[in-house]
N, CA, C and O atoms as a GROMACS GRO file, in nm:
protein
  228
    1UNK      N    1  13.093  20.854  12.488
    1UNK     CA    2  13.020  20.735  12.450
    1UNK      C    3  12.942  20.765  12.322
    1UNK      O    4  12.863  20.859  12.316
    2UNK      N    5  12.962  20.699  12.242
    2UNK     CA    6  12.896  20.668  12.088
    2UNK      C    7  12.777  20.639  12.081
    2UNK      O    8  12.776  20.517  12.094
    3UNK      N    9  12.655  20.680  12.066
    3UNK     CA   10  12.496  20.643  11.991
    3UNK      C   11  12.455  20.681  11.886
    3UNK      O   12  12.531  20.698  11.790
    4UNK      N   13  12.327  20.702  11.881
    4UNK     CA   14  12.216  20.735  11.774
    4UNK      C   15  12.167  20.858  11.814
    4UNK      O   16  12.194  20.899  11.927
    5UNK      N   17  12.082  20.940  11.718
    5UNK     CA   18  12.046  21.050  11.773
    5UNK      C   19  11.882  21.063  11.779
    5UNK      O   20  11.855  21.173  11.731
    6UNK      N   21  11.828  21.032  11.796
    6UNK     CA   22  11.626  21.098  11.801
    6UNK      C   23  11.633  21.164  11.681
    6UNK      O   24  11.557  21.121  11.594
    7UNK      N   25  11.700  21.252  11.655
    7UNK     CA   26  11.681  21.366  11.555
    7UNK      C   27  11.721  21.228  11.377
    7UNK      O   28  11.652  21.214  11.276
    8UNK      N   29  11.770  21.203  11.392
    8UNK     CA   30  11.799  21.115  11.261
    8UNK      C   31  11.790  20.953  11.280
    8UNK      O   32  11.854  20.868  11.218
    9UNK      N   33  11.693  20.932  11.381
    9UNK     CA   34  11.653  20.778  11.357
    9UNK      C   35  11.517  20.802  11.423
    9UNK      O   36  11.471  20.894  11.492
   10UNK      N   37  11.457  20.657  11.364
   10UNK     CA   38  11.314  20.684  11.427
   10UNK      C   39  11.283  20.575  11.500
   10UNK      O   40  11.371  20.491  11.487
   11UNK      N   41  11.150  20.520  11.611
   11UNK     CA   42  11.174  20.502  11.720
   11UNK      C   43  11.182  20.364  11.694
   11UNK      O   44  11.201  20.319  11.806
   12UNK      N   45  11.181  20.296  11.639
   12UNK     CA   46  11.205  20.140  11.597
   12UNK      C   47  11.343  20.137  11.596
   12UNK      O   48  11.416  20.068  11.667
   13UNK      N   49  11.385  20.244  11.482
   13UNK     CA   50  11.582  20.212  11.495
   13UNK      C   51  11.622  20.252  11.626
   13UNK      O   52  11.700  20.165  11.666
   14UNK      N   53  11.608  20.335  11.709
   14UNK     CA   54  11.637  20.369  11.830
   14UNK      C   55  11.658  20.212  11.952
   14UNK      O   56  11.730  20.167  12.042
   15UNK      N   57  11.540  20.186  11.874
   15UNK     CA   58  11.451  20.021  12.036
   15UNK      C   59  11.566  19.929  11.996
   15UNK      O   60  11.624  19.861  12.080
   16UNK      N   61  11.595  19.927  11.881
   16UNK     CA   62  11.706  19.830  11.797
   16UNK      C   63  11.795  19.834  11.847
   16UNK      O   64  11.843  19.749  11.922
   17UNK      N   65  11.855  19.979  11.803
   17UNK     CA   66  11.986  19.965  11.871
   17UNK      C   67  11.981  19.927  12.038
   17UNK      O   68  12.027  19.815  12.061
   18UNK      N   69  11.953  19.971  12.110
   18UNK     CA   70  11.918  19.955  12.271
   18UNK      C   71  11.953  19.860  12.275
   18UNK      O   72  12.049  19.820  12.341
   19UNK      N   73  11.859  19.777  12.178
   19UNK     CA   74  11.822  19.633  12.203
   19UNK      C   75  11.970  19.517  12.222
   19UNK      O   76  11.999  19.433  12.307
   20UNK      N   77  12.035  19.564  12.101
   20UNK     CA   78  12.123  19.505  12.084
   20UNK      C   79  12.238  19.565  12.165
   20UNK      O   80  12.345  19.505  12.168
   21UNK      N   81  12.228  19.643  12.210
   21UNK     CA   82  12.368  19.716  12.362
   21UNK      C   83  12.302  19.657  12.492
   21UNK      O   84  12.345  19.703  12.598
   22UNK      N   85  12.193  19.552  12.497
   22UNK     CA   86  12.140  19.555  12.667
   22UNK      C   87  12.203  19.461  12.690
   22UNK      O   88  12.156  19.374  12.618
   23UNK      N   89  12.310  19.405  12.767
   23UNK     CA   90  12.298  19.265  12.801
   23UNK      C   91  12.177  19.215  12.887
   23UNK      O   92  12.169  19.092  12.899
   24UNK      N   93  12.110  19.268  12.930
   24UNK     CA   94  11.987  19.162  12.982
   24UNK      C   95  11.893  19.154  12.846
   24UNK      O   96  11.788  19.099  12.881
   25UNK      N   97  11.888  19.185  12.713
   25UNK     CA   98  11.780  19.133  12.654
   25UNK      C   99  11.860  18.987  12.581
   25UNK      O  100  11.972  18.941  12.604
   26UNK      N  101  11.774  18.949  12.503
   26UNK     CA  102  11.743  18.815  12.460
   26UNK      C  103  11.772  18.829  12.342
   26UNK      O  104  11.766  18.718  12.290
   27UNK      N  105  11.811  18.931  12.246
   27UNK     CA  106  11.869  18.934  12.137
   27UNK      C  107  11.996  19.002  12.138
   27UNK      O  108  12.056  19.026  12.033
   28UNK      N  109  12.040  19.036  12.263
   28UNK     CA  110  12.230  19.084  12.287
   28UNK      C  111  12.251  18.954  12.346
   28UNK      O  112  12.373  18.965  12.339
   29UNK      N  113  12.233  18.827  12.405
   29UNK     CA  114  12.246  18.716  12.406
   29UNK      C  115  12.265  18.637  12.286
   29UNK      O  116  12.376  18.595  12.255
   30UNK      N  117  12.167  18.617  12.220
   30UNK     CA  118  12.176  18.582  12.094
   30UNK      C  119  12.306  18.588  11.986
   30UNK      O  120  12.369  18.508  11.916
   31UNK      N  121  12.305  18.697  12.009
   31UNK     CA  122  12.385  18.715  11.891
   31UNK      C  123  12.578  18.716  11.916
   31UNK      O  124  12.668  18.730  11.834
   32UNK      N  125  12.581  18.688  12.101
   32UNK     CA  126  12.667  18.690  12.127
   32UNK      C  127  12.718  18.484  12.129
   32UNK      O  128  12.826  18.428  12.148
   33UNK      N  129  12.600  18.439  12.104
   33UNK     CA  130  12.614  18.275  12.085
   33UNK      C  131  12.620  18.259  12.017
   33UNK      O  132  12.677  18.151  12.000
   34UNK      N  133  12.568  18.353  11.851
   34UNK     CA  134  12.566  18.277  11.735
   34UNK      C  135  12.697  18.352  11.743
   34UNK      O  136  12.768  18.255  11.717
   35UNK      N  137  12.796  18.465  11.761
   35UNK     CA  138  12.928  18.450  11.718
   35UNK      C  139  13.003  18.367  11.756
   35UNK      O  140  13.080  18.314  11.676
   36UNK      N  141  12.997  18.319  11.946
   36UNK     CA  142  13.055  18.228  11.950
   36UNK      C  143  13.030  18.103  11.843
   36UNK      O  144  13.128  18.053  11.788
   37UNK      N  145  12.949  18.074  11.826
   37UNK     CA  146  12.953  17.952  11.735
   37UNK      C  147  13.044  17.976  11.604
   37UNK      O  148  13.150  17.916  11.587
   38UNK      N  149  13.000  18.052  11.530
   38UNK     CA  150  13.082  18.072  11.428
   38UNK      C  151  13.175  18.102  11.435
   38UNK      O  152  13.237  18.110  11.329
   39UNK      N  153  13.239  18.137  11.552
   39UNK     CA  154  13.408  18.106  11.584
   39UNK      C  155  13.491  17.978  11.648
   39UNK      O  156  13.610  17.979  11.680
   40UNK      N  157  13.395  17.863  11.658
   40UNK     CA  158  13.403  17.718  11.739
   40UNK      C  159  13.406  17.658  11.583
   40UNK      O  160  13.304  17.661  11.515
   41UNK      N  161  13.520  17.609  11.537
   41UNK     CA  162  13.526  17.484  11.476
   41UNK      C  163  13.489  17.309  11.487
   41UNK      O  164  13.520  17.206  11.426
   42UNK      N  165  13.384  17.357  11.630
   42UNK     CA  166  13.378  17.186  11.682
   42UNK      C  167  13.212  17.249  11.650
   42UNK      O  168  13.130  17.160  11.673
   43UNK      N  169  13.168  17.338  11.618
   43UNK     CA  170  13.038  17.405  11.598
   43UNK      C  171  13.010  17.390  11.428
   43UNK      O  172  13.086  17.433  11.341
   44UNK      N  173  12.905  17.333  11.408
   44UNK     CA  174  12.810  17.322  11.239
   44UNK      C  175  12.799  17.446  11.195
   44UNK      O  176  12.814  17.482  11.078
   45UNK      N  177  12.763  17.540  11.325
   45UNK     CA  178  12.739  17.690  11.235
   45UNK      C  179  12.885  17.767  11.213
   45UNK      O  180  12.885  17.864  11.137
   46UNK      N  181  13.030  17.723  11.287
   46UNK     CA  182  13.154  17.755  11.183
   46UNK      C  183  13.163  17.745  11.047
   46UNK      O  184  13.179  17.819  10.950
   47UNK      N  185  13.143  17.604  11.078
   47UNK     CA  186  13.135  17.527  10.931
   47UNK      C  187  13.042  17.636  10.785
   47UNK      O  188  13.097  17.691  10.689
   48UNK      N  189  12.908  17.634  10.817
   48UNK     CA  190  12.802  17.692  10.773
   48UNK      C  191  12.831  17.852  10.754
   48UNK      O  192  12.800  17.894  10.643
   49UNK      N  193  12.857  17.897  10.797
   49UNK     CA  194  12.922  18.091  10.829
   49UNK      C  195  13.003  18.080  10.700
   49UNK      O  196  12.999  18.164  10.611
   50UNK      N  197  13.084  17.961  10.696
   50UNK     CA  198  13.245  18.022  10.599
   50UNK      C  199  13.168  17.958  10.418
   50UNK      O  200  13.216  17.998  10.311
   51UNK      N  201  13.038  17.851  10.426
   51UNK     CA  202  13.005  17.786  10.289
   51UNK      C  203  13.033  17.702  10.266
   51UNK      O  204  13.039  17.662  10.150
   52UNK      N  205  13.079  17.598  10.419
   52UNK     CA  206  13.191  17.471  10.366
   52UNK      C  207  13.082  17.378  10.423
   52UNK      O  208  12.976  17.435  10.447
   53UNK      N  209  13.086  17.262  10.445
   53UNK     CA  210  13.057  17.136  10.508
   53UNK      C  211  13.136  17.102  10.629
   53UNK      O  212  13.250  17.084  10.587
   54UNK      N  213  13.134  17.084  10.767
   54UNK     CA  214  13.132  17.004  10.835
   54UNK      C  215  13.257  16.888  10.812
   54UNK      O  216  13.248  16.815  10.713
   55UNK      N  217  13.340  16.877  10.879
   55UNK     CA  218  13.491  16.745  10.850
   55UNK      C  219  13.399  16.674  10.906
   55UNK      O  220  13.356  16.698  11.018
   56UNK      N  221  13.340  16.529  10.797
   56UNK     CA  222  13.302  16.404  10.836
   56UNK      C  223  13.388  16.316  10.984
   56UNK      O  224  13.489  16.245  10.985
   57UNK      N  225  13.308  16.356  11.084
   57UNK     CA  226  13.336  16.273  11.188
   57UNK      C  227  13.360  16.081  11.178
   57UNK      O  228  13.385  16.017  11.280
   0.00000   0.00000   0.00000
């Protein structure tokens, strides 16, 4: 299994990474909605991700 080491990060980058491998926190959630979105073409933030506008409904 792949991490970070104590010895070459310090304890903020450490909490970070964690942070983002926990599925119970609130920013490994996050960021697993904003990809879904930006992979949903029926989603504004597809649209927005690639620089385009939105197909006028």
């Amino acid at each position: 299994m792949g991490g970070i080491s104590g010895k070459t990060h310090s304890q903020e980058q450490l909490d970070h990474y964690s942070d983002q491998n926990n599925p119970n926190n609130e920013q490994y959630q996050a960021e697993l909605d904003n990809r879904s979105n930006q992979l949903n073409p029926n989603n504004d933030e597809y649209w927005h991700s690639r620089g385009e506008e939105p197909p006028k409904k």
